[in-house]
C-alpha positions as CSV (number, residue, x, y, z in Angstrom):
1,X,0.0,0.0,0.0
2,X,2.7,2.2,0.9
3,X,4.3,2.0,-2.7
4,X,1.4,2.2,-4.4
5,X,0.9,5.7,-2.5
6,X,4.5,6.8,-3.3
7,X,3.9,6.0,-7.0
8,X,0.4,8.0,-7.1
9,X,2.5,11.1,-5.5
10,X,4.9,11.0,-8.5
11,X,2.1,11.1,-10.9
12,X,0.5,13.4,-9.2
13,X,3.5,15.5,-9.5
14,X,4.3,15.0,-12.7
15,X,1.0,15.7,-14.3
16,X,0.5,18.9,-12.1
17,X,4.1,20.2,-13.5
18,X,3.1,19.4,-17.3
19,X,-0.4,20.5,-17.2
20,X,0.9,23.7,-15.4
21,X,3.5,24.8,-18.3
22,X,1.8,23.8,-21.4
23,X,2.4,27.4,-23.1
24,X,6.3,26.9,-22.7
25,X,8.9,25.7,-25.2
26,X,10.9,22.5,-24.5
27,X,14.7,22.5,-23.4
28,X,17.3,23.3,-25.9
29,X,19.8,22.7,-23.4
30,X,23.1,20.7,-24.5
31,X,26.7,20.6,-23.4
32,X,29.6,18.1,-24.0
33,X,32.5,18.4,-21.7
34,X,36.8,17.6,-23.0
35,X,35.9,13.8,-22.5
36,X,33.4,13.5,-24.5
37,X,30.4,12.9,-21.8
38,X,26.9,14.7,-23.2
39,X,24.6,16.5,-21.0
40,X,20.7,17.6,-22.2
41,X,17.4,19.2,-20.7
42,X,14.9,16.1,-20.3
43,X,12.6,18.9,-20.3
44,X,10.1,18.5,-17.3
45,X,12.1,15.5,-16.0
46,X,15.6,17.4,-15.2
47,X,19.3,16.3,-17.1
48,X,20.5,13.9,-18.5
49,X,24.1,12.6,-19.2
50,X,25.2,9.9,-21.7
51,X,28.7,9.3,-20.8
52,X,31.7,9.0,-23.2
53,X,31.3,5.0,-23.0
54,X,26.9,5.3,-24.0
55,X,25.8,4.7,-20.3
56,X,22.7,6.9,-19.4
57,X,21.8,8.5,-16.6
58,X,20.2,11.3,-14.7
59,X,22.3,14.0,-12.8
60,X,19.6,16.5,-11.7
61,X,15.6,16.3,-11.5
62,X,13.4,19.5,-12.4
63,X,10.2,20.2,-13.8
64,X,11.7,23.0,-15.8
65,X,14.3,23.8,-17.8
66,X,15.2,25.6,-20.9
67,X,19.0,26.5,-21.4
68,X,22.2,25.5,-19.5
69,X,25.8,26.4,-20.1
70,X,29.5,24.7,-19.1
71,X,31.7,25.7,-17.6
72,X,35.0,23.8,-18.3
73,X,37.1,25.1,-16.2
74,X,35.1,25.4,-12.5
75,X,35.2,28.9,-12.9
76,X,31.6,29.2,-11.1
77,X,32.1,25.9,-9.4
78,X,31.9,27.2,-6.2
79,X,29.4,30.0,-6.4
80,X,25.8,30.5,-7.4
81,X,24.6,33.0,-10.3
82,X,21.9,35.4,-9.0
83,X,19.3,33.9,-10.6
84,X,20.0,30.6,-12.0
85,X,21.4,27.4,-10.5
86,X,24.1,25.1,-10.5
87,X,23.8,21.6,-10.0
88,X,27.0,20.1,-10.1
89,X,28.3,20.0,-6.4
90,X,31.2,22.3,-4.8
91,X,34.0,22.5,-6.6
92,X,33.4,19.9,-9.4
93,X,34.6,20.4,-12.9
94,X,33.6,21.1,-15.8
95,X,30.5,23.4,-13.5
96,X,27.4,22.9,-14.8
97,X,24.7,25.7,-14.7
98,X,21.0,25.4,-15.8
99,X,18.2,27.7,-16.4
100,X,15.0,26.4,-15.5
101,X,13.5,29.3,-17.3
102,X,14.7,33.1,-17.7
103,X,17.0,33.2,-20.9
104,X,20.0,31.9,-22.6
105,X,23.2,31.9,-20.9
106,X,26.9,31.8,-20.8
107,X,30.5,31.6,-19.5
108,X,32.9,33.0,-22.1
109,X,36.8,32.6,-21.2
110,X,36.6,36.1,-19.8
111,X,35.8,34.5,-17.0
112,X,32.5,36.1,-16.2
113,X,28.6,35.1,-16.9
114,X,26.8,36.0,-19.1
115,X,22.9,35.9,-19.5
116,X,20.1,38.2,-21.1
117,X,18.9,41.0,-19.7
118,X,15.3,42.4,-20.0
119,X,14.4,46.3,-21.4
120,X,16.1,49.5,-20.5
121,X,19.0,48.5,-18.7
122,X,16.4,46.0,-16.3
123,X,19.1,43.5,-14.9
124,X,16.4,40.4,-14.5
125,X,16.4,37.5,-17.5
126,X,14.8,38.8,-20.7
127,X,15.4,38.8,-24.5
128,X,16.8,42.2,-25.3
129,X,20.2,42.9,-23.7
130,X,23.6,41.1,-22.6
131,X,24.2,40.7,-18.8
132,X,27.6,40.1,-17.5
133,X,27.6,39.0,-13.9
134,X,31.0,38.6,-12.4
135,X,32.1,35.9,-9.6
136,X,31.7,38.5,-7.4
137,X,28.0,38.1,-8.5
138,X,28.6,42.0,-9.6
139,X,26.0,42.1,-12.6
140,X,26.1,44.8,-15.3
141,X,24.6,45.3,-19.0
142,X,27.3,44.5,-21.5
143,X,27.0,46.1,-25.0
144,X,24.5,48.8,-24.4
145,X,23.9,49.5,-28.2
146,X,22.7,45.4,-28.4
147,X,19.1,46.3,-27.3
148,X,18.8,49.1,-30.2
149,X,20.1,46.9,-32.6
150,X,17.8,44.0,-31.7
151,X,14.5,46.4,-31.8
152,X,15.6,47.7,-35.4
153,X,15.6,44.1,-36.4
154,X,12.7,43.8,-34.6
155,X,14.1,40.5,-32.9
156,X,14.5,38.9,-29.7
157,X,17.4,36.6,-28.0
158,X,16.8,32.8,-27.9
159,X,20.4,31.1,-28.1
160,X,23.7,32.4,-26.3
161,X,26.9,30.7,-27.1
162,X,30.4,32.0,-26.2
163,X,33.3,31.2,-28.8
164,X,36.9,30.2,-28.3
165,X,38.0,34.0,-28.2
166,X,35.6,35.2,-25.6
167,X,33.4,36.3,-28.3
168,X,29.5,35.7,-27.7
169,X,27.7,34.9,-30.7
170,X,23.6,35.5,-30.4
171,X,20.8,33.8,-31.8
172,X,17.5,35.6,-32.8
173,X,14.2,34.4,-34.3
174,X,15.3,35.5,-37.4
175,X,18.9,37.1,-36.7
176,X,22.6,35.7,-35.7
177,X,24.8,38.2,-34.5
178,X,28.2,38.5,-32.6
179,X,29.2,40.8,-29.4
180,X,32.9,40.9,-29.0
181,X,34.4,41.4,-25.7
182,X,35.1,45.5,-26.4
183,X,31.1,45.4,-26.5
184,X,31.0,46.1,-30.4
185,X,27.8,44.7,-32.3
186,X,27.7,42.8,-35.5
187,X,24.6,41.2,-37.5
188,X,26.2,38.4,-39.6
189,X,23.1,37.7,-40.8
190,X,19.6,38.9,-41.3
191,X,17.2,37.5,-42.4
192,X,17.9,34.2,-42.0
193,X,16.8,32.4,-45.1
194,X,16.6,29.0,-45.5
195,X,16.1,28.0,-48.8
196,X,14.8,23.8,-48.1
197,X,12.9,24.7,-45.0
198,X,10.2,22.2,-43.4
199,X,8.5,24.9,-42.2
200,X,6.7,24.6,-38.6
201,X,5.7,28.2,-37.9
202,X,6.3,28.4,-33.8
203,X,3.1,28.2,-31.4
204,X,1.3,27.5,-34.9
205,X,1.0,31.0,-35.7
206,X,0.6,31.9,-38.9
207,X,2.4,35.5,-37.3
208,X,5.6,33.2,-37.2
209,X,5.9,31.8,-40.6
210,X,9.1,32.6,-42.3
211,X,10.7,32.5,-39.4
212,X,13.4,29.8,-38.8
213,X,13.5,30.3,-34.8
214,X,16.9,29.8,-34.5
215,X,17.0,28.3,-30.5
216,X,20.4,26.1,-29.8
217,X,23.6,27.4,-30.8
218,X,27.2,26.5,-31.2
219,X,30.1,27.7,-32.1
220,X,33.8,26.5,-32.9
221,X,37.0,26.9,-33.2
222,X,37.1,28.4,-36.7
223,X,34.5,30.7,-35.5
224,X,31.9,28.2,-37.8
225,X,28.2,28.6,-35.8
226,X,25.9,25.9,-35.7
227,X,22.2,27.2,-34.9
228,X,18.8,24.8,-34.8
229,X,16.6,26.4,-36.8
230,X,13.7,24.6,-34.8
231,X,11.0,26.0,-37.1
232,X,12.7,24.4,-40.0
233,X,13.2,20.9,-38.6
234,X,17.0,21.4,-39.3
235,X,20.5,22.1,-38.1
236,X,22.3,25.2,-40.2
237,X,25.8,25.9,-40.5
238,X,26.6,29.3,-40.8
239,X,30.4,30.2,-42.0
240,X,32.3,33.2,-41.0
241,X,30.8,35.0,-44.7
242,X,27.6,34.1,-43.5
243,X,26.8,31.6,-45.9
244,X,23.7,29.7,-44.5
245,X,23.9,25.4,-45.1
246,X,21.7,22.7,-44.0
247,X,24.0,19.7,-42.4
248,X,21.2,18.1,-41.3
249,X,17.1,17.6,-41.2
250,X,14.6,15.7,-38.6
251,X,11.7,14.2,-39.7
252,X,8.8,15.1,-38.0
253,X,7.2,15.1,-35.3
254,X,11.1,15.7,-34.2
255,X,13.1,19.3,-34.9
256,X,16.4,20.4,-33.4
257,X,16.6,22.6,-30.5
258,X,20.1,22.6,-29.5
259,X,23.3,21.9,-30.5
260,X,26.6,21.3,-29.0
261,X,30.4,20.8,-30.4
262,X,33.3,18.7,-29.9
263,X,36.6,18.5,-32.1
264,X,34.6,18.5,-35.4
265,X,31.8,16.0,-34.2
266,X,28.4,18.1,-33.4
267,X,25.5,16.8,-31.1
268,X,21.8,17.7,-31.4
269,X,19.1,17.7,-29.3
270,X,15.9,17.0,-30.8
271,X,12.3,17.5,-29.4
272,X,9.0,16.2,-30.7
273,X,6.2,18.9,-31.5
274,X,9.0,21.6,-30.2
275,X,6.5,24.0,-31.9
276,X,3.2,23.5,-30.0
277,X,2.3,23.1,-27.0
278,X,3.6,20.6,-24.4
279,X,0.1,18.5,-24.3
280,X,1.1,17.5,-28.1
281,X,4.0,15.6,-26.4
282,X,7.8,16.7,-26.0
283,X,9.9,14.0,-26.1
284,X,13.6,14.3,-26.7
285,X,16.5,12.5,-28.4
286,X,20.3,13.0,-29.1
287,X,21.9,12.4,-32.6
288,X,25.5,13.1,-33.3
289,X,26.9,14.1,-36.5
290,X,30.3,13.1,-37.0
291,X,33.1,14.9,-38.5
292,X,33.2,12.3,-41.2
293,X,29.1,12.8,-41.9
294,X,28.0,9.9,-40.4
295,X,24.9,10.4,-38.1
296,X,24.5,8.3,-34.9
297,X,21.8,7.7,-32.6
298,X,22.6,8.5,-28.7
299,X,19.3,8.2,-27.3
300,X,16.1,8.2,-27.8
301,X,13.5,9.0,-25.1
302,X,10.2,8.6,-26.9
303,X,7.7,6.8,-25.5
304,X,4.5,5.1,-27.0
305,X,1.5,7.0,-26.2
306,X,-0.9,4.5,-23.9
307,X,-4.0,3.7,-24.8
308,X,-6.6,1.7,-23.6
309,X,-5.8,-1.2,-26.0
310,X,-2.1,-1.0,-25.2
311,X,-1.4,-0.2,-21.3
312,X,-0.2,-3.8,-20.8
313,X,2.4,-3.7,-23.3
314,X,3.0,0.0,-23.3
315,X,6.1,-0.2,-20.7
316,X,7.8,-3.8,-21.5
317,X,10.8,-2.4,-19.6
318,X,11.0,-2.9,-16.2
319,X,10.8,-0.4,-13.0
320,X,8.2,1.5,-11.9
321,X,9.7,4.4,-11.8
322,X,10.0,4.9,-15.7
323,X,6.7,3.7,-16.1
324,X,5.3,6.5,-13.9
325,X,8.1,9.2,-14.9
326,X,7.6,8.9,-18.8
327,X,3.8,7.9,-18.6
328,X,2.7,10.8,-17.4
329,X,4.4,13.0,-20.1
330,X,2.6,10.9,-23.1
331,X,-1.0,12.1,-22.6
332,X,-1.8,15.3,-25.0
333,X,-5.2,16.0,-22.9
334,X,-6.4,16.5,-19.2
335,X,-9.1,13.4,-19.6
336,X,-6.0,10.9,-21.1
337,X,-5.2,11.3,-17.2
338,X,-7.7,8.7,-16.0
339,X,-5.7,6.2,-17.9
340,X,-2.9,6.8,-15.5
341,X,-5.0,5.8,-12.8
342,X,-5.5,2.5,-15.0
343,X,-1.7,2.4,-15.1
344,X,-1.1,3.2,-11.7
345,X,-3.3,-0.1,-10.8
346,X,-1.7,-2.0,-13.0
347,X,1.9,-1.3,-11.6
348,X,0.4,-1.8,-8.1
349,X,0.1,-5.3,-8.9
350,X,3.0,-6.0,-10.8
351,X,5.2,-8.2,-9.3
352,X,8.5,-6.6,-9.0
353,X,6.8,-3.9,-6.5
């Protein structure tokens, strides 16, 4: 009795958090440290890690999350930014730090944060400045002529990636510019046209069509930028001319979100229906692109939706606590919840509990 309780708690839980952010965007979240170990937003469920030898695992729960940032060298591994988290422990490196929500962020080898700031010099998380917080958790906007620039392109910040120079290179709807460290602004390009775009207009708005949404971004050592056009279903590689290329397309339901890179190799993070709402189902996977073009699956978190005609066969794996975690993410409306109480008796009778 007492397990079958616990387990009704975690659905509970988990069906208040989805239900409760349905208007939100999934994670786009994705880091690789030196060694080759991958961290992503299980948006709703918290991060996960494949390490360099393809185990999987979980290193922090949350029923958030958006962006996260590394930081390779511990610079931040024993502090706290003002208002996001990290969740490795004291003094652990590479430092992880996540944002459940807010905006993009950053560590460039400056050795300060970065994040972006709101309106007129407001210091909170927004879309339309730069924020450089120091480890002195001193915070000030950096590049003050950013948030002009931004309104004449009449764009907003949704990716923030720091290059090997210090340089920050930002992501837009429709924009990719660069801040350099002296605080000087340049659009590399605008608009951002992709010529073989699957196009998925975000929120399904017809208001957003034409609009690649460019959400995860990397760059790397040649100063190449890899953005995921998530309205596009596609990764894009933009070169230092600003040519635009697609390196690589998701079938749907899935389109990229984020991207990270390691010595030539790049790793995407994919959601399903990225471009509705979370009740259509957000479900993420990993795919790496290799240096040599060859695309690999990492994982793939998926689940098949339950249904009354397939709740005994629905979860073939064993444990009941990825029954109960990924169940409750696969139903698209409130009234699919009843089925959980089918699947919570179920799993109260199986016989491993």
């Amino acid at each position: 009795m007492r397990t079958r309780l616990a387990i009704l708690g975690l659905i509970l839980t988990q069906a208040v958090a989805f239900y409760s952010n349905a208007s939100a965007h999934p994670g786009s979240g994705i880091v690789v440290d030196k060694n080759g170990n991958v961290y992503f937003i299980h948006s709703r469920v918290g991060v996960a890690k494949i390490s360099f030898d393809g185990k999987f695992s979980y290193i922090h729960k949350a029923t958030d999350g958006h962006w996260m940032c590394l930081d390779e060298q511990g610079i931040f591994s024993r502090t706290q930014p003002k208002y996001f988290e990290r969740i490795t422990p004291d003094g652990v490196q590479p430092a992880i730090i996540y944002a459940g929500g807010g905006s993009p962020i950053a560590i460039s080898s400056d050795g300060n944060f970065y994040y972006c700031g709101s309106p007129k010099g407001d210091l909170h998380p927004g879309a339309k400045t730069l924020v450089r917080e120091t480890l002195a958790k001193q915070q000030s906007v950096f590049s003050p002529t950013l948030e002009n620039i931004l309104n004449g392109l009449q764009d907003g910040i949704t990716g923030l990636s720091a290059s090997p120079d210090g340089s920050l290179y930002v992501a837009c709807w429709n924009s990719l510019l660069k801040v350099t460290m002296d605080g000087r602004v340049t659009t590399l390009v605008h608009p951002v046209v992709v010529s073989d775009c699957d196009e998925d207009p975000a929120d399904h708005k017809d208001t957003n069509r034409g609009i690649p949404l460019l959400r995860g971004i990397a760059v790397d050592s040649s100063e190449v930028v890899y953005v995921a056009a998530t309205s596009c279903h596609c990764l894009l590689k933009i070169g230092p001319g600003g040519k635009v290329n697609t390196i690589l397309k998701a079938e749907r339901p899935w389109t990229p979100t984020g991207v990270a890179v390691l010595n030539g190799d790049i790793y995407v993070l994919e959601y399903t229906n990225a471009n509705g709402p979370a009740t259509e189902g957000w479900f993420p996977r990993v795919r790496k692109l290799g240096k040599d073009g060859k695309v690999t699956l990492l994982v793939d978190l998926t689940v098949k939706p339950i249904t009354r005609n397939n709740l005994a066969t629905a979860f073939p794996c064993t444990g009941v606590f990825k029954a109960c975690l990924y169940g409750v993410l696969a139903f698209p409306a409130i009234n699919d919840f009843l089925l959980l109480l089918l699947l919570f008796s179920k799993i109260g009778n199986h016989s491993e509990v």
